[in-house]
SERO-973621 format. One line per 10 residues: number of its first residue (from 1); their letters; for each residue x, y, z of N, C-alpha, C. Coordinates in steps of 0.1 Angstrom, whole numbers, padded with zeros to 4 digits, always signed. Atoms other than C-alpha are relative to their C-alpha. Layout:
! residues N
NUM> a> X,Y,Z,X,Y,Z,X,Y,Z; ...;
END
This chain:
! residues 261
1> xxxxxxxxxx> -0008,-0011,-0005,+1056,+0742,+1054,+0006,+0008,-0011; -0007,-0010,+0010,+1067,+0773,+1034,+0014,+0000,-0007; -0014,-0002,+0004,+1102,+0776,+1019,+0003,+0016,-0002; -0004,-0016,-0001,+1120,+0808,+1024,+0000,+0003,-0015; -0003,-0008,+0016,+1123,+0829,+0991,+0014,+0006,+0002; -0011,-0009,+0001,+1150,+0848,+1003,+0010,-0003,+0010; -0007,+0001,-0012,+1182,+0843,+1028,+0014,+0008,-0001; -0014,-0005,-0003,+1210,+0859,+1041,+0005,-0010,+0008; -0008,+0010,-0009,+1238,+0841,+1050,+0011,+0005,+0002; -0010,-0004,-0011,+1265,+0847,+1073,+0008,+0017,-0010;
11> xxxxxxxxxx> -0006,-0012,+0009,+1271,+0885,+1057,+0005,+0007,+0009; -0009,-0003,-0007,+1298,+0898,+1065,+0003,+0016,-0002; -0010,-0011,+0006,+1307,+0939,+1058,+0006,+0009,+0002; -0009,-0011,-0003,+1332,+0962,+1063,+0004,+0010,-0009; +0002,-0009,+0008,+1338,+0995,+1060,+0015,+0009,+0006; -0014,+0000,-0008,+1378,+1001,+1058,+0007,-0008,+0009; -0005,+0017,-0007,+1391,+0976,+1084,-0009,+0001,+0012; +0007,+0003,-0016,+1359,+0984,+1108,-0012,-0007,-0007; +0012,+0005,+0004,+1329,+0959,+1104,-0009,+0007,+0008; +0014,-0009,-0002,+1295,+0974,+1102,-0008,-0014,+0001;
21> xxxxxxxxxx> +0007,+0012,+0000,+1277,+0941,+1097,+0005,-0012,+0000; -0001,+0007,-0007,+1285,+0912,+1113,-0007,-0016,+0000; +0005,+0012,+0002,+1277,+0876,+1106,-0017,+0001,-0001; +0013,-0002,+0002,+1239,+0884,+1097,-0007,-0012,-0006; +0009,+0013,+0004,+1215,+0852,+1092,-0011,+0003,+0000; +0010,+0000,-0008,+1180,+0857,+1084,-0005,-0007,-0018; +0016,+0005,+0011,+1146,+0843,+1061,-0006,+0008,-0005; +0018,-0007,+0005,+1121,+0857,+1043,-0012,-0008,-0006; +0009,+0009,+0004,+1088,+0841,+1038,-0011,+0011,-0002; +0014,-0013,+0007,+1059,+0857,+1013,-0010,-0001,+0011;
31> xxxxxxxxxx> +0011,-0004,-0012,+1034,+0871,+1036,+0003,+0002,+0007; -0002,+0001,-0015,+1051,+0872,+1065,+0007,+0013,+0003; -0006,-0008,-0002,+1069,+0902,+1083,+0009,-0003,+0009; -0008,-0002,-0009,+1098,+0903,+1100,+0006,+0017,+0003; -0005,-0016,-0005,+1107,+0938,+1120,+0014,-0005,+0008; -0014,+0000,-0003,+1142,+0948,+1126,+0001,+0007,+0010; +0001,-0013,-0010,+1146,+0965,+1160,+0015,+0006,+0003; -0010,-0001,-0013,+1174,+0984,+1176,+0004,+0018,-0005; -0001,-0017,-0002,+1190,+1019,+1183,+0005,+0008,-0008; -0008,-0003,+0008,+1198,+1045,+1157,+0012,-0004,+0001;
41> xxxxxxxxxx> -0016,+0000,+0002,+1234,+1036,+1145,+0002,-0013,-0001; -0004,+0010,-0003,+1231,+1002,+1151,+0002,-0013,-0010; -0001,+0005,+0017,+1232,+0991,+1114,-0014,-0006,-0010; +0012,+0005,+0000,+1196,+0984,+1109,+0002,+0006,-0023; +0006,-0005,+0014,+1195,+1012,+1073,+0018,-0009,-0002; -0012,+0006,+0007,+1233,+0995,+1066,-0006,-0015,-0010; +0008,+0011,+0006,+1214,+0962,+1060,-0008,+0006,-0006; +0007,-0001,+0008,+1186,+0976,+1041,+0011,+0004,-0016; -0008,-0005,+0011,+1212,+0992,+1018,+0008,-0009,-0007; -0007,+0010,+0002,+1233,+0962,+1016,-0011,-0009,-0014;
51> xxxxxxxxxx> +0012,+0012,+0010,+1199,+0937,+1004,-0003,+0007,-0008; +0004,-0012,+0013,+1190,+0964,+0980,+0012,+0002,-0009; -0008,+0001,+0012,+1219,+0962,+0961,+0009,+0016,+0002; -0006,-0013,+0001,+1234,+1002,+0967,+0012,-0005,-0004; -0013,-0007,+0000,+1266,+1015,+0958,+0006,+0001,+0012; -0007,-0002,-0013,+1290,+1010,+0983,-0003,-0013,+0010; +0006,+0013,-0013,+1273,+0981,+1003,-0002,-0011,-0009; -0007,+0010,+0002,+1293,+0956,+0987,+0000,-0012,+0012; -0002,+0004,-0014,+1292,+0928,+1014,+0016,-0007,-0001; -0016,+0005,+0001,+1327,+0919,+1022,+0003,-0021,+0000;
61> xxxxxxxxxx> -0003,+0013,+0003,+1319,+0881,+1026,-0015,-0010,+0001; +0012,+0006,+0001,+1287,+0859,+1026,-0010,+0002,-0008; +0012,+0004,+0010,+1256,+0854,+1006,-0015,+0009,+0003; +0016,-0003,-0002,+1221,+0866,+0997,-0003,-0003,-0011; +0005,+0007,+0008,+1201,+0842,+0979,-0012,+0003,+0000; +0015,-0003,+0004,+1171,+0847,+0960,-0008,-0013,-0012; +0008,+0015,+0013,+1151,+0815,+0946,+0012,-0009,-0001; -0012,+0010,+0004,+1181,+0792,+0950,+0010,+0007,-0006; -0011,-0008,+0012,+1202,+0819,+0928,+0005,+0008,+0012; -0010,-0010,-0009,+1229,+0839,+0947,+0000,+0014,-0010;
71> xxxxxxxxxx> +0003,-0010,+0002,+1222,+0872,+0939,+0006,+0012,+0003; -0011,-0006,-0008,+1252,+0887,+0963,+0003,+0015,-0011; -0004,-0013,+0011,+1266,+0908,+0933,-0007,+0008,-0010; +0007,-0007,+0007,+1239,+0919,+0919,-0005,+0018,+0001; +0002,-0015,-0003,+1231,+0955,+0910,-0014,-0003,+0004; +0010,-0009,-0004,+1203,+0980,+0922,-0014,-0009,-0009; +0010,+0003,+0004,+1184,+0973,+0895,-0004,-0014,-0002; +0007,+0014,+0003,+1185,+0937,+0886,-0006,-0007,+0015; +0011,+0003,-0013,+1168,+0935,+0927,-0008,+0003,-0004; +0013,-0009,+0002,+1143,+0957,+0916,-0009,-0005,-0007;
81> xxxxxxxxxx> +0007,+0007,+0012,+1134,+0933,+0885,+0000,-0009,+0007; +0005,+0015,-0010,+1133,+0904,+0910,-0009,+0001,+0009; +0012,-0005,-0006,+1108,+0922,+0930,+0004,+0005,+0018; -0004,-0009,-0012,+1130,+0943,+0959,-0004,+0009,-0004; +0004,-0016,-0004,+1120,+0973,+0970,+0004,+0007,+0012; +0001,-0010,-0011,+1129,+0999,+0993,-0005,+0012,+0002; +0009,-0015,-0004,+1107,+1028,+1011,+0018,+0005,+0006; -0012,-0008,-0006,+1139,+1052,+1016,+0000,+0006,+0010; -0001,-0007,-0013,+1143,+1066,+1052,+0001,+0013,-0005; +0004,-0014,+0002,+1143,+1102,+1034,-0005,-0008,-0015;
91> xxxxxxxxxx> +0015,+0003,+0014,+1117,+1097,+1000,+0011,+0005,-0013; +0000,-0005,+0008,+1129,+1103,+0970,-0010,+0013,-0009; +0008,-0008,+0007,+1118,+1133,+0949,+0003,+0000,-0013; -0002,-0004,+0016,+1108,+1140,+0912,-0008,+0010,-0002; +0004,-0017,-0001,+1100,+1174,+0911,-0012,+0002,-0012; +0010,-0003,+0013,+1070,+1180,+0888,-0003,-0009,-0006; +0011,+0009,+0005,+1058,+1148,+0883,-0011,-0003,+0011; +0012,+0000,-0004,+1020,+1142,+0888,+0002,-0014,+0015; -0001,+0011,-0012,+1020,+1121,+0927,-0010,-0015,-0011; +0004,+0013,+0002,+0995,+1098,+0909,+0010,-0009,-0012;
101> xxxxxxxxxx> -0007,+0010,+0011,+1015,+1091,+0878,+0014,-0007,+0008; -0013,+0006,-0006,+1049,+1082,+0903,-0004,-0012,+0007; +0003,+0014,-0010,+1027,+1061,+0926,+0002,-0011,-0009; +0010,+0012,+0009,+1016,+1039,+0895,+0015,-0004,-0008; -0014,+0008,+0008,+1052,+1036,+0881,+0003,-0014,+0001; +0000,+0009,-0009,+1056,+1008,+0900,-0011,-0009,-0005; +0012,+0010,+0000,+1024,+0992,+0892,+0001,-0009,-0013; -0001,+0004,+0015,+1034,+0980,+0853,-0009,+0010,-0007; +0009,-0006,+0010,+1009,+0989,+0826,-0016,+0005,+0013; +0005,-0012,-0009,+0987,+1024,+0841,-0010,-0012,+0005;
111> xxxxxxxxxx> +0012,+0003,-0007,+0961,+1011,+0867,-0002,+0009,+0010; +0005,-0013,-0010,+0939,+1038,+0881,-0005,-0005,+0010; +0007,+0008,-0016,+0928,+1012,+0908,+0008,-0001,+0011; -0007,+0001,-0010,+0957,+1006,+0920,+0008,+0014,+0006; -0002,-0016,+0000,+0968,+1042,+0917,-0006,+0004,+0016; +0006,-0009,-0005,+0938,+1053,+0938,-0002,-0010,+0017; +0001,+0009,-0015,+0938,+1017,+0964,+0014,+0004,+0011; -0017,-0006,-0009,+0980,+1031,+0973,-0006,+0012,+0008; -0001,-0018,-0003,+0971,+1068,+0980,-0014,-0007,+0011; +0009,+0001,-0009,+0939,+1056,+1001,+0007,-0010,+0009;
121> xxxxxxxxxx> -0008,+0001,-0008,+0964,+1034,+1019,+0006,+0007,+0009; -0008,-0007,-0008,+0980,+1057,+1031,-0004,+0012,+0002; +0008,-0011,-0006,+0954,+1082,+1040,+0003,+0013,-0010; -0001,-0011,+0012,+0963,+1104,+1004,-0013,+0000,-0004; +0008,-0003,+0008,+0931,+1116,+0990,-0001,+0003,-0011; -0007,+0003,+0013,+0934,+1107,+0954,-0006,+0014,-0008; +0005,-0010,+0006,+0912,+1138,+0947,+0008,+0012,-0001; -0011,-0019,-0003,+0938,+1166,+0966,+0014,-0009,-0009; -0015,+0006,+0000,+0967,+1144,+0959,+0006,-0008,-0015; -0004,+0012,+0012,+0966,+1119,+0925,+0007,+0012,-0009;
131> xxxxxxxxxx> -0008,-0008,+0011,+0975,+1153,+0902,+0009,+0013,+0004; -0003,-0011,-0006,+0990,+1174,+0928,+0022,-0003,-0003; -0010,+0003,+0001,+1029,+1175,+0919,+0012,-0004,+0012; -0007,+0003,-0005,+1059,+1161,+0938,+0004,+0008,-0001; -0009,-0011,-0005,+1075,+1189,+0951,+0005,+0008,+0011; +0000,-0005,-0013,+1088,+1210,+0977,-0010,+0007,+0007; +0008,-0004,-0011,+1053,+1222,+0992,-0002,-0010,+0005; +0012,+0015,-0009,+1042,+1185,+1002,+0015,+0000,+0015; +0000,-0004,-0017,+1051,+1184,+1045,+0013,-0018,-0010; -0010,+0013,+0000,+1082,+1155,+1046,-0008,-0011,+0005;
141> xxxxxxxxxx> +0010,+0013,-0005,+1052,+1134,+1061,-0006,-0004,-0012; +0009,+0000,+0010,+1036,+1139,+1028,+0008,-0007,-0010; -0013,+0008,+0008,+1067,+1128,+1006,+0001,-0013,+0004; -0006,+0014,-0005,+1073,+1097,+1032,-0013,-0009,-0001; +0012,+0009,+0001,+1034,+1086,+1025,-0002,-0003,-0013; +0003,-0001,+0016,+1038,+1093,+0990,+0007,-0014,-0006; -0009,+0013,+0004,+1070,+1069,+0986,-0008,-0015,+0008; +0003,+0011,-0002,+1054,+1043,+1010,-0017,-0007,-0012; +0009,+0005,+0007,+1022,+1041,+0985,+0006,-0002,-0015; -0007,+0007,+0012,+1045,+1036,+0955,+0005,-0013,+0002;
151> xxxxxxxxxx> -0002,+0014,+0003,+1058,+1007,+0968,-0012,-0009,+0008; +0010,+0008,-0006,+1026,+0995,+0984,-0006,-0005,-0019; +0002,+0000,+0008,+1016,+0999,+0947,+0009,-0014,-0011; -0011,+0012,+0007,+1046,+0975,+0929,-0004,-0012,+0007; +0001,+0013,-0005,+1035,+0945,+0954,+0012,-0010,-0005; -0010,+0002,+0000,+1070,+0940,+0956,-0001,-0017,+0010; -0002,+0006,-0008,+1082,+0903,+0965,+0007,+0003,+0014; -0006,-0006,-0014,+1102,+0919,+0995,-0004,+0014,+0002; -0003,-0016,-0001,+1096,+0954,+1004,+0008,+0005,+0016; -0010,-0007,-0016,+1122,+0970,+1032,-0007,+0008,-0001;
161> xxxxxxxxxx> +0004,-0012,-0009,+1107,+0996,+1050,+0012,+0005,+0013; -0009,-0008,-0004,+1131,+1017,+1063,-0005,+0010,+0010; +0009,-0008,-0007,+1116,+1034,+1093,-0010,+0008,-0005; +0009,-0001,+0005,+1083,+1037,+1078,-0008,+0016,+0007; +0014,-0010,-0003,+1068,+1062,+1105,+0012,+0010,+0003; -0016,-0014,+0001,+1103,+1089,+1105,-0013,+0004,-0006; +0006,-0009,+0009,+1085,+1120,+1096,-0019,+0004,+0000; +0016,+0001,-0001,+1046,+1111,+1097,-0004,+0007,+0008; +0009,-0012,-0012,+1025,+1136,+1107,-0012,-0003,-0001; +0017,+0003,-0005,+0986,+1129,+1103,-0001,-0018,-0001;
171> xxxxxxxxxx> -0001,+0014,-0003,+0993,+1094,+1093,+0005,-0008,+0014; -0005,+0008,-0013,+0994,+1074,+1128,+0004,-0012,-0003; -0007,+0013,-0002,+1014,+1048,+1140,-0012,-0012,-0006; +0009,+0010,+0007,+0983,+1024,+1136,-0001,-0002,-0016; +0001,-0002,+0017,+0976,+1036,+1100,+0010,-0008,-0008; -0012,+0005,+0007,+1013,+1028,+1091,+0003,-0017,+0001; +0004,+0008,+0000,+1006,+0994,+1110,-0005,-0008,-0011; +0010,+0011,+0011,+0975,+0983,+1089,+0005,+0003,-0016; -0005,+0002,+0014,+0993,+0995,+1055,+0014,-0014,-0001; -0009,+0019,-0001,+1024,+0962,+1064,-0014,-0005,-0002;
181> xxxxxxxxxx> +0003,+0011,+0006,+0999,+0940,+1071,-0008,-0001,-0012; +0004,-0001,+0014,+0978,+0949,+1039,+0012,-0006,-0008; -0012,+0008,+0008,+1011,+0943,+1024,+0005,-0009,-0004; -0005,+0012,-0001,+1021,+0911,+1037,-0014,-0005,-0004; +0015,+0008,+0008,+0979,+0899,+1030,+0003,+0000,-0016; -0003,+0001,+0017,+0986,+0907,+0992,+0012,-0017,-0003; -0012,+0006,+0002,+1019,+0883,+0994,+0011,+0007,+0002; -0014,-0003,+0002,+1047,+0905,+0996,+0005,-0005,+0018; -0003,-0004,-0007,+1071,+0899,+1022,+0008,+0013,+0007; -0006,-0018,-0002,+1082,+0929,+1048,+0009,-0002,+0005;
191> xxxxxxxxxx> -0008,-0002,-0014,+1114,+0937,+1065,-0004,+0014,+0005; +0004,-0019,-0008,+1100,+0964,+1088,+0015,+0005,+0009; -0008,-0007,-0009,+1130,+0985,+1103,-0005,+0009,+0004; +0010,-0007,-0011,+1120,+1005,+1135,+0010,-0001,+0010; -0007,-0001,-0014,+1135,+1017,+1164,-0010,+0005,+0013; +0013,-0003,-0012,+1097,+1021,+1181,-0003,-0012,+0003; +0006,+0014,-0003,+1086,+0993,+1199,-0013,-0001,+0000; +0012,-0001,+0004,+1051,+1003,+1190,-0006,-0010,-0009; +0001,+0005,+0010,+1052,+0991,+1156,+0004,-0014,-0002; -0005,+0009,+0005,+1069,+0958,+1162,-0011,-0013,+0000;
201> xxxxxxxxxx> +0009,+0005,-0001,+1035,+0942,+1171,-0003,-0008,-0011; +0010,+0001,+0018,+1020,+0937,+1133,+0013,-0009,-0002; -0008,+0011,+0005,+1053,+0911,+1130,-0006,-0010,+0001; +0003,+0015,-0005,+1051,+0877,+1129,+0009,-0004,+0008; -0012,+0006,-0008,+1089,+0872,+1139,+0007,+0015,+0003; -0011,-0013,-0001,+1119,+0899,+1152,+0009,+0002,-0002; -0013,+0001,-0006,+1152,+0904,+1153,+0005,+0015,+0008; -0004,-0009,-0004,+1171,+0927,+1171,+0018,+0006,+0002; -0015,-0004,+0004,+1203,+0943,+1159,+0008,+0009,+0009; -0009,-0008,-0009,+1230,+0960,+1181,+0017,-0001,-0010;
211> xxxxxxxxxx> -0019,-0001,+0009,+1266,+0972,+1168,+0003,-0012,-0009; +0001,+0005,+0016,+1262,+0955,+1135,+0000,-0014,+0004; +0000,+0010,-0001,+1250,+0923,+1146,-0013,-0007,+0004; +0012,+0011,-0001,+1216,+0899,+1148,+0004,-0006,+0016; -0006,+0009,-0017,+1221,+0892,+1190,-0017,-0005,+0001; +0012,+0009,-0009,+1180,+0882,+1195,-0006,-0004,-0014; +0006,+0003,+0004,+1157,+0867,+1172,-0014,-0011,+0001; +0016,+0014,-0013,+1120,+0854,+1188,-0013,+0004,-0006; +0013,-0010,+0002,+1085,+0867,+1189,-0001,+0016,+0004; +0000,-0014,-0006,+1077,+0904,+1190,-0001,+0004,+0012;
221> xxxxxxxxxx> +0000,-0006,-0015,+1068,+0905,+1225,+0015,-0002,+0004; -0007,+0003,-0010,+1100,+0887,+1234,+0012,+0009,-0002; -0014,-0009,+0001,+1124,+0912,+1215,-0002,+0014,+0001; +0003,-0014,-0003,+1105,+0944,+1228,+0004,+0001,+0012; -0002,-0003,-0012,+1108,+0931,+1263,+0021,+0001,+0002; -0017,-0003,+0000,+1150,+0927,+1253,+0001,+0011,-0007; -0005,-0011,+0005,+1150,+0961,+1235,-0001,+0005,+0011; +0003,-0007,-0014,+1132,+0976,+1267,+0010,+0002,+0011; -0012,+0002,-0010,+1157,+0962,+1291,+0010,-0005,+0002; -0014,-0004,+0005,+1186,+0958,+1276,+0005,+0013,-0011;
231> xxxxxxxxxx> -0006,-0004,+0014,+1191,+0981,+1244,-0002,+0019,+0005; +0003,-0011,-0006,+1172,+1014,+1266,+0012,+0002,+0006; -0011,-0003,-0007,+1194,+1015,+1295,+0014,+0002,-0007; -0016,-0008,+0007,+1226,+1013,+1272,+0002,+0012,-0006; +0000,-0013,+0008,+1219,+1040,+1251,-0006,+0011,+0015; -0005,-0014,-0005,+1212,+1060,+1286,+0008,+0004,+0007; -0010,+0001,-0013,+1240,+1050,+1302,+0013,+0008,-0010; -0006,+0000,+0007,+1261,+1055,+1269,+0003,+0007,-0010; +0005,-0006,+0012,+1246,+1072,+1245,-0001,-0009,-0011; +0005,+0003,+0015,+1240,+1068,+1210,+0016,-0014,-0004;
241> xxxxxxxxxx> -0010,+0010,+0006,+1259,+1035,+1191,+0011,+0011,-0006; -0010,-0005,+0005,+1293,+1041,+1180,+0002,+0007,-0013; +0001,-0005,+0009,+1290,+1048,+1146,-0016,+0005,-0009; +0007,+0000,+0010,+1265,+1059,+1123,-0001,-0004,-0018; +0001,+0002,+0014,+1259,+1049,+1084,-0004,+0012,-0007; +0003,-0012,+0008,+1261,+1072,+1054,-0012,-0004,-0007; +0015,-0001,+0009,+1225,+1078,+1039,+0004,-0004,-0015; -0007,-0001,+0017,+1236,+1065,+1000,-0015,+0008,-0010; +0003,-0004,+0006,+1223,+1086,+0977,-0011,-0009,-0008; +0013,+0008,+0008,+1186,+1072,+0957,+0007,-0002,-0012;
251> xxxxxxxxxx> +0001,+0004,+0017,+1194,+1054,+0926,-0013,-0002,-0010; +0015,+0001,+0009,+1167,+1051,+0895,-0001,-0017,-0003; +0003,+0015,+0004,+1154,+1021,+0886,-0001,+0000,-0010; +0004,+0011,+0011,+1147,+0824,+1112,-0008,-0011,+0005; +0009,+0004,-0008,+1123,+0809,+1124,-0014,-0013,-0002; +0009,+0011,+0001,+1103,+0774,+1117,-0016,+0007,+0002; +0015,-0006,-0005,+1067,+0788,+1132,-0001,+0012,-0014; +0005,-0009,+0010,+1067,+0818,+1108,+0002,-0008,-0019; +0004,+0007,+0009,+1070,+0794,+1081,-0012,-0004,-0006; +0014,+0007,-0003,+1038,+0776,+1089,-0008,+0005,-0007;
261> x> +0011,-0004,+0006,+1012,+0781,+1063,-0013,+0004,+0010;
END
């Protein structure tokens, strides 16, 4: 049986004297995915921002351990050198650098393989696309396929995906699919965050978050059929969750069964 690499424990955080995140428990195991479901607002990008180390997403009390090591206070970058990663829910830009040289940053010392295996992940044609600049003509779909083949490229021990398919225009839901599990076959583990119940399929395990709290955690069918008919009806009875989370600005650089070898 596997041993997690990575855990959250009981994290706690608040923002002023209102909690946003709420006793949060979860695993990570290499290869495996776990998808995060629930309704904009409902703290899904708070947690990505928190495990990633930002500014500002301090957690006010509990743990995240990495390899036995508590890692809680660690900056941005010293995750990034442990092998986090996050696909940002808006992409980062670097204006006038070559798309292929940004994908391959990520990759260590230049490899035009892996350069040209990211961008064909993600349905980039390394021909129109490997020397075409990052800039404001590429479509926001084009930017959000660019950043997910940089970090397909790093074969990050964790990669968050931060609503992976926001934005995607010729790339389809499937496409975005078979680039996780490519991800997770390599080794890395995924947190997929999603508020489509399309995508929660390609997990192995789920959870499902509401006003900053872990309320289900099963199999994907079993937390699409509790998004469906619980988490819909509220939001149409109620609307949108109470708050929303601030976007933080880009900085530079549980379940036994999903264990189971």
């Amino acid at each position: 049986m596997a041993k997690p690499f990575l855990i959250i424990d009981q994290l706690l955080l608040n923002k002023g004297n209102q909690p946003i995140l709420q006793n949060i428990n979860m695993s990570f195991y290499p290869g495996k995915i776990h998808v995060l479901l629930g309704l904009n607002g409902s703290g899904k990008s708070t947690l990505a921002y928190t495990l990633m180390g930002c500014d500002g997403y301090l957690p006010t009390s509990g743990r995240i351990v990495m390899d036995d090591k508590d890692i809680t206070h660690a900056s941005i970058t010293e995750r990034a050198r442990l092998g986090i990663s996050l696909a940002w829910q808006e992409p980062v830009r670097f204006e006038g650098l070559p798309i292929g040289k940004y994908v391959g940053l990520g990759a260590g010392e230049p490899n035009r393989e892996k350069v040209v295996a990211a961008l064909e992940a993600v349905s980039l044609p390394v021909k129109t696309y490997g020397y075409r600049s990052t800039d404001q003509t590429l479509s926001g779909g084009e930017r959000k396929r660019v950043e997910l083949a940089a970090v397909f490229a790093m074969h990050p021990r964790l990669a968050i995906l931060d609503e992976p398919d926001s934005g995607i225009d010729a790339l389809s839901i499937t496409d975005v699919g078979e680039l996780i599990r490519q991800m997770a076959q390599t080794g890395s583990a995924v947190l997929l965050i999603t508020h489509r119940p399309e995508l929660v399929a390609v997990a192995d395990v789920a959870s499902l978050m509401c006003l900053g709290s872990i309320v289900f955690t099963g199999t994907p069918k079993m937390a699409n059929e509790y998004y469906e008919s619980r988490c819909h009806p509220h939001l149409n009875s109620l609307g949108a969750q109470p708050w929303i989370p601030v976007v933080p600005v880009a900085q530079n650089l549980d379940s036994q069964e999903i264990a189971k070898e």
